[in-house]
C-alpha positions in Angstrom: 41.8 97.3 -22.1 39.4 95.7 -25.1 37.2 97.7 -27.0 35.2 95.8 -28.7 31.2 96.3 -30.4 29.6 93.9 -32.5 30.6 92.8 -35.9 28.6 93.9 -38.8 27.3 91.1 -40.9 25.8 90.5 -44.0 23.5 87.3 -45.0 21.7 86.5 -48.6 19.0 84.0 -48.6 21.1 81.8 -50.6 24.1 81.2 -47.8 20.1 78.8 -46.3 18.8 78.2 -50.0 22.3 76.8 -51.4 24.4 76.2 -48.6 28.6 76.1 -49.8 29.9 72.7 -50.6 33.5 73.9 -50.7 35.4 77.3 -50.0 38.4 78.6 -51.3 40.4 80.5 -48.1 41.6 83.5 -50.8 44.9 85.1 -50.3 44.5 88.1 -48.2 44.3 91.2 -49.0 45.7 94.6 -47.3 48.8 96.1 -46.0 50.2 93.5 -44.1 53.6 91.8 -43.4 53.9 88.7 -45.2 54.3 86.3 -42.3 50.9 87.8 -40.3 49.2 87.5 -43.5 49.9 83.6 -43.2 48.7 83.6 -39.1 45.3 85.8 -40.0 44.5 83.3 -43.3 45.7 80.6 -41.2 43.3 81.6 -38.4 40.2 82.3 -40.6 40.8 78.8 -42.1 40.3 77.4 -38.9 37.6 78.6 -37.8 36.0 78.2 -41.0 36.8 74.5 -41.0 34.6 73.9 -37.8 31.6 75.1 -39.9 31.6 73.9 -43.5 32.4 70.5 -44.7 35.1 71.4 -46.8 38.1 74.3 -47.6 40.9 74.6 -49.7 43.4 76.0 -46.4 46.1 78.4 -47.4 49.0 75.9 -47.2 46.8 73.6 -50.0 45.7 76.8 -52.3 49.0 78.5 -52.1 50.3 74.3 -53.4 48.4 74.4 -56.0 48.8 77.7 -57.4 52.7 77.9 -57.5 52.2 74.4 -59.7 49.7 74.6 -61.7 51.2 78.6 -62.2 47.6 80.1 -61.5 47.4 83.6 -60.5 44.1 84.0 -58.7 44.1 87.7 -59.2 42.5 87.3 -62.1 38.9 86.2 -62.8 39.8 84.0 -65.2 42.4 81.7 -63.6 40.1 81.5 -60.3 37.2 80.2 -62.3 39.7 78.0 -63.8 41.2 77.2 -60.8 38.1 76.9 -58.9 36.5 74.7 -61.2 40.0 72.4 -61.0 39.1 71.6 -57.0 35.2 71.8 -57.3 34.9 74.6 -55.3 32.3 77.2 -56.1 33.3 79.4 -53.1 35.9 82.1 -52.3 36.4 83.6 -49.2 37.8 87.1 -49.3 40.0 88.3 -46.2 40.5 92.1 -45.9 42.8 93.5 -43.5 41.6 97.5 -43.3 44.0 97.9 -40.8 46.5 96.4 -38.3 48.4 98.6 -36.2 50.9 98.8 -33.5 51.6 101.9 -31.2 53.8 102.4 -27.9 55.0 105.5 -26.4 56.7 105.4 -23.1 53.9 105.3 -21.2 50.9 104.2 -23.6 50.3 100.8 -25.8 48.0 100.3 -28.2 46.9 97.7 -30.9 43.9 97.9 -33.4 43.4 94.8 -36.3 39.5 95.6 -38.4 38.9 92.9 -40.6 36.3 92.3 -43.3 35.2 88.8 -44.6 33.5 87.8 -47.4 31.7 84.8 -48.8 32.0 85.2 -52.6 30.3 82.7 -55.7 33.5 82.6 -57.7 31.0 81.6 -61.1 29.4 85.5 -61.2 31.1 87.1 -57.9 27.6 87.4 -55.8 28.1 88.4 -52.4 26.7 85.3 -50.3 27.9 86.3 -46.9 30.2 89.3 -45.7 31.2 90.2 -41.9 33.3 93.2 -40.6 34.7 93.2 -37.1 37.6 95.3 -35.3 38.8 95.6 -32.1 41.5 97.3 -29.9 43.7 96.4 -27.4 45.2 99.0 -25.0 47.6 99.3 -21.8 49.1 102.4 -20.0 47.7 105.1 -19.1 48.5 108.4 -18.3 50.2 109.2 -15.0 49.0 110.9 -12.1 52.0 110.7 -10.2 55.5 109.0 -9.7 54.0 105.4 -8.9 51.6 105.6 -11.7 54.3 106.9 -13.7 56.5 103.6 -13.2 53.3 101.6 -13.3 51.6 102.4 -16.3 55.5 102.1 -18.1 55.8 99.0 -17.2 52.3 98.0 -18.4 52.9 99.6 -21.6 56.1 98.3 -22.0 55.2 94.6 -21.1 52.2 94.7 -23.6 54.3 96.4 -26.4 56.7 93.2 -25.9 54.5 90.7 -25.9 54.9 89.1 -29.6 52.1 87.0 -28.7 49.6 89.7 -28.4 49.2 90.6 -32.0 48.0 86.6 -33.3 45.7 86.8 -29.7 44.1 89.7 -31.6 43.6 88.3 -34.9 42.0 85.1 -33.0 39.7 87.3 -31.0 38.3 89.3 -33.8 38.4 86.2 -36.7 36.3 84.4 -33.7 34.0 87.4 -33.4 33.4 87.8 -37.0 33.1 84.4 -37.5 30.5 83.5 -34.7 28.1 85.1 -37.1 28.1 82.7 -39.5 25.8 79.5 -39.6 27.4 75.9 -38.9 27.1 74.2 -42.6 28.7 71.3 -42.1 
């Protein structure tokens, strides 16, 4: 089961006026394990790619930090470090939550994600989106075949690895189908 409404978004008039010539994919932000922090900035650098000419990916930024010893949480070294690529752009990936649930007869996954387009020079909002969605099988049993049934459901869904990077595609795509091809 999907549950799903549309993502809120955010546009200034300069995103039209002043469109990005490069972006910076930041590192993400939230309470995530390491390696889905690498799929969802890995994702969001995809689908970024098909729309502006030009971004610094994760595998490229997270390069160049480790040797040239930046540490981008601080204004400072991401001017600095922005300035070094020629990228005015940062693009902030929040995870507010991802989270897995199963009980014997009940699966559930939920991932809400915030994006935004930030000027690195004076931090100015250009663009923001937020979009989350969940992901559900089970049920609850009416009787002895729906009892086996709806385990099994839950139990296949709660075991397919797979299903968590499906999510994060889904909802990166969502959240990022409001925002204008600048390429």
């Amino acid at each position: 089961m999907l549950r799903s409404a549309s993502p809120h978004i955010t546009n200034s008039d300069e995103l039209f006026r002043q469109p990005p010539n490069c972006v910076i994919i930041m590192p993400l932000v939230g309470d995530v394990v390491i390696d889905n922090a690498k799929i969802v900035e890995t994702v969001v650098a995809r689908h970024f790619s098909q729309r502006l000419s030009r971004i610094v990916d994760p595998t490229e930024r997270r390069t160049l930090e480790r040797h040239g010893a930046y540490n981008l949480s601080d204004p400072v070294e991401l001017r600095r470090f922005a300035r070094m690529l020629g990228c005015g752009y940062g693009l902030e990936i929040i995870v507010h939550a991802a989270a897995d649930t199963y009980g014997l007869i009940w699966a559930w996954r939920h991932f809400d994600l915030t994006l935004t387009l930030v000027r690195i020079g004076d931090e100015r909002v250009i663009w923001s989106a937020r979009h989350a969605l969940n992901r559900s099988a089970g049920g609850l049993p009416t009787g002895p075949l729906s009892l086996v049934l709806d385990s099994a459901r839950a139990a296949s869904f709660a075991s397919n690895h797979d299903g968590n990077e499906a999510l994060v595609e889904d909802v990166v795509r969502q959240t990022v189908q409001g925002f204008p091809d600048l390429r």
